[in-house]
C-alpha positions, 0 to 999 in steps of 0.5 A: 102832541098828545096832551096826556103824556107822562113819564116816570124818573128813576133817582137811584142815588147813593142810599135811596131811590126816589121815582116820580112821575110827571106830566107834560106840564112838569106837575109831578102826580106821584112819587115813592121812596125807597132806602137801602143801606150801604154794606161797609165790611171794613175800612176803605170798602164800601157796597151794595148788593146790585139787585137792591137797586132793581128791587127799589125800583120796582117798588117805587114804580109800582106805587107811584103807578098805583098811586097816581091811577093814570093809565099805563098807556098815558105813560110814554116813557121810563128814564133814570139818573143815578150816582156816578162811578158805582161799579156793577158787574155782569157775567155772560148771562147778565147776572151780577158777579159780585156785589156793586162797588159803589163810587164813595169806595176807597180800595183802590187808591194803590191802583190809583197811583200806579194808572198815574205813574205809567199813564201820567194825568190825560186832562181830556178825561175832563177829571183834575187828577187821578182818584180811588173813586174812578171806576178804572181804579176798582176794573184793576183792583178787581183784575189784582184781587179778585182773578176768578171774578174778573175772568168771567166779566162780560160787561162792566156797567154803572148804576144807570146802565144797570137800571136800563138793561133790567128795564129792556134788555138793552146794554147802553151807556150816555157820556154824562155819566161815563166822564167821571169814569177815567175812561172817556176821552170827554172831547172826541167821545170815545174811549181813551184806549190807552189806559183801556189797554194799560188794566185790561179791558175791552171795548165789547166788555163796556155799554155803547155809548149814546147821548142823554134822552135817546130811546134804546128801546122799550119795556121788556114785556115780563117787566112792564107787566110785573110794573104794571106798565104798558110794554110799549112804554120807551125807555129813554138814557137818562143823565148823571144825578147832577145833571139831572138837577141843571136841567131840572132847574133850568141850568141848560144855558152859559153863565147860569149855575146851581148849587146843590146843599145836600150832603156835599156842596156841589156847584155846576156850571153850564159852558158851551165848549170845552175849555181852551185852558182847564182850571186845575182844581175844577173838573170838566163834565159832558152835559146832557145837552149834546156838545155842551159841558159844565165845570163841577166843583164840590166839597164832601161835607156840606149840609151834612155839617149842620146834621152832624153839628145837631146829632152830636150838640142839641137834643130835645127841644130846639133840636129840629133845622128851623128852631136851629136856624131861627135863632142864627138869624138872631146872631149877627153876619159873621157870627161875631168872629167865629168861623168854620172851615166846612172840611170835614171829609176834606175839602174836595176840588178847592186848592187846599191842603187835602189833609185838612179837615174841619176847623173852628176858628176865633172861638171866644168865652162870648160865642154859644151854640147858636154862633156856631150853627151861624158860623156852619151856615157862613161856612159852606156860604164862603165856601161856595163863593170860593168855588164861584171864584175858581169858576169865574177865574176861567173867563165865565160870569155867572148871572144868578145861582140856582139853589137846590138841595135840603139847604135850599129850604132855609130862608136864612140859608139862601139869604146868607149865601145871597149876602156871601156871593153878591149873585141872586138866589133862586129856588126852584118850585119842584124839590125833586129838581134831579126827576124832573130833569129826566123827565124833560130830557124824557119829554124830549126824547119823544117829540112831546117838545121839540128840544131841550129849551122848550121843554125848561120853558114849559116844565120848569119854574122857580119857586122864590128870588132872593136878593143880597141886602146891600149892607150884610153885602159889605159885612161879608165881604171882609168877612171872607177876606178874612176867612181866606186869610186864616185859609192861607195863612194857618190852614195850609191853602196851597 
């Protein structure tokens, strides 16, 4: 194995790309970001131009390249995770027909219906219902609204297929990030040709498919010089952005799992096979790892609570997270009544009423500002262990929780979700848990580790454990009692 082996992760996620470049060890010697803002002409519609994507890219490679003044022959390979379900489109000579439909778009919730109403729901999508947000949703808007552009489609593609085939020409796809397309038959791995055929789209006009962490080929020799690349860098399949951060964080094994605070609350677990009877408001995704699959439960509006909360109620001194949550520390667990229902974009995969939107509730002339930053940081806490609930409800135990995201850098955070969920807390050294875990299906992918196990074992570590204290323990639990109380009782909870 050669001990100087370094590989470089692309994270294009929904406003930035983030690339870093790591070493065989997992020790990251570089790292670059680059923002982009979304184009939202009206209501419902959201894009962005697809060769922002590239350009950020570039950018963020050449620097860290720059940056960490390693050889380019000590790079072995390039990989990338990204967003699911963004839509980009390519005519015959690989260029972009129109702009990329990213996934948080809404246009096509007619479109939606009608796949539903001749097609009904296919549970081997692995995906709890029919969305706006599925790429085969925006296929039939396109083929309804735009003819001129959808008679000269030649390839439809995703965000990290697109990354790929300006890296090497290549036009390759990995079933992680294809299983929230609602094309993908997640248990026979292959396309689900009745609702191909049902909107019009044929096979050849969609990437190949393959796994996570496959070579596809090397650098195309103009870019890799453009990057500053050697052109025998590999270029490798990455995996889907939550994905990524499993692995990355060590999530690659039954009964482990993580959760992501960002600025939705994600929460993934690792199973062995697909299950023999689906939950039904708990999607089923492809792993990176062949033959295996994680459940996925979310709700839109995690960390993104706190932000909104401090740009619209604090300003100036005391206006920053750590003063917010030092003084939440002081108000008592449960925040003396008052609680927060963290739906304010909706309330994702849990079985709620999907109208419902944010509530506070208990508010009395005693509670301040600070109660209501508590009652934010119990409020995605509750709603973890509901999602928790639902995972385990399908026969699975989770023996700890990996937490990553911005949230996972609150002391008080963690130990409050500790306290909620009764599970240990663990958080992980590296921030960038998403790039690293491309980095070690990269690591495997050219036999610098024989598999995935390996590569976790000698790439990943954890970075604090934080235990529930027995007593706050008690005190949430009939806190959360009555928190899916007043969820049943008042809010509407089917």
């Amino acid at each position: 194995m050669d001990s100087s082996s370094c590989f470089i992760s692309l994270d294009v996620g929904t406003t930035s790309v983030k690339v870093a470049l790591f070493d065989r060890s997992g020790t990251m010697l570089g790292t670059a970001l680059e923002e982009y803002k979304l184009d939202t002409p009206a209501e419902d519609i959201v894009e962005l131009d697809p060769e922002k994507y590239w350009q950020c890219c570039r950018r963020g490679i050449r620097k860290v390249v720059e940056q960490s003044r390693v050889e380019p022959g000590t790079i072995r390979s390039i990989a990338a995770c990204t967003q699911g379900e963004t839509l980009i489109v390519l005519d015959r000579e690989g260029n972009p027909l129109r702009r990329a439909i990213v996934w948080m778009d809404n246009r096509s919730k007619q479109e939606a219906d009608e796949i539903k109403a001749h097609l009904g729901h296919n549970r081997n999508t692995g995906q709890v219902d029919i969305f706006p947000t599925w790429p085969i949703t925006k296929i039939l808007w396109l083929k309804k609204n735009e003819p001129a552009v959808y008679r000269e489609i030649d390839k439809y593609l995703l965000v990290e297929d697109y990354i790929l085939f300006r890296l090497s020409g290549q036009v390759r796809g990995e079933y992680s990030l294809y299983t929230s397309s609602y094309m993908l038959d997640i248990i026979r791995k292959d396309w689900w040709q009745g609702i191909l055929d049902f909107v019009g789209v044929s096979r050849d006009q969609l990437p190949e498919l393959c796994e996570s962490g496959e070579i596809i080929g090397s650098v195309d020799p103009v870019v890799g010089k453009d990057l500053g690349l050697n052109p025998e860098t590999l270029v490798v399949t990455g995996t889907m952005d939550q994905t990524a951060a499993m692995i990355g964080a060590g999530n690659i094994t039954d009964g482990v799992v993580t959760e992501t605070t960002g600025a939705a609350l994600v929460m993934c677990e690792t199973i062995d096979a697909y299950p023999t009877v689906p939950s039904s408001n708990l999607a089923v995704q492809c792993h990176a790892i062949p033959g295996k699959y994680f459940l996925i439960g979310w709700c839109p509006a995690g960390g993104m609570t706190l932000k909104w909360f401090r740009d619209n109620f604090y300003d100036g001194e005391g206006a920053d997270y750590d003063s917010m949550t030092a003084a939440a520390a002081k108000v008592p667990p449960g925040s003396q009544g008052l609680f927060f229902f963290p739906y304010m974009a909706g309330p994702g995969t849990l079985n709620i009423n999907p109208d419902l939107r944010g509530v506070f509730y208990g508010l009395e002339l005693h509670h301040t500002r600070t109660h209501f930053v508590r009652a934010i940081l119990e409020g995605i806490g509750f709603s973890l262990r509901e999602t928790l609930q639902n995972i385990e409800e399908m026969g699975t135990s989770a023996k700890e929780i990996l937490s990553l995201g911005g949230g996972a850098r609150s002391a008080l955070w963690n130990q409050i979700k500790a306290d909620i969920t009764g599970k240990r807390i663990t958080t992980m050294k590296c921030s960038e848990t998403a790039a690293l875990g491309v980095a070690v299906l990269q690591a495997c992918a050219t036999a610098t580790y024989p598999d995935v196990e390996t590569a976790v074992e000698k790439m990943v570590r954890p970075a604090q454990v934080v235990d529930p204290i027995p007593k706050n323990v008690a005190l949430y639990e009939k806190a959360y009692q009555k928190y899916i109380q007043i969820e049943r009782e008042q809010l509407g909870k089917r």
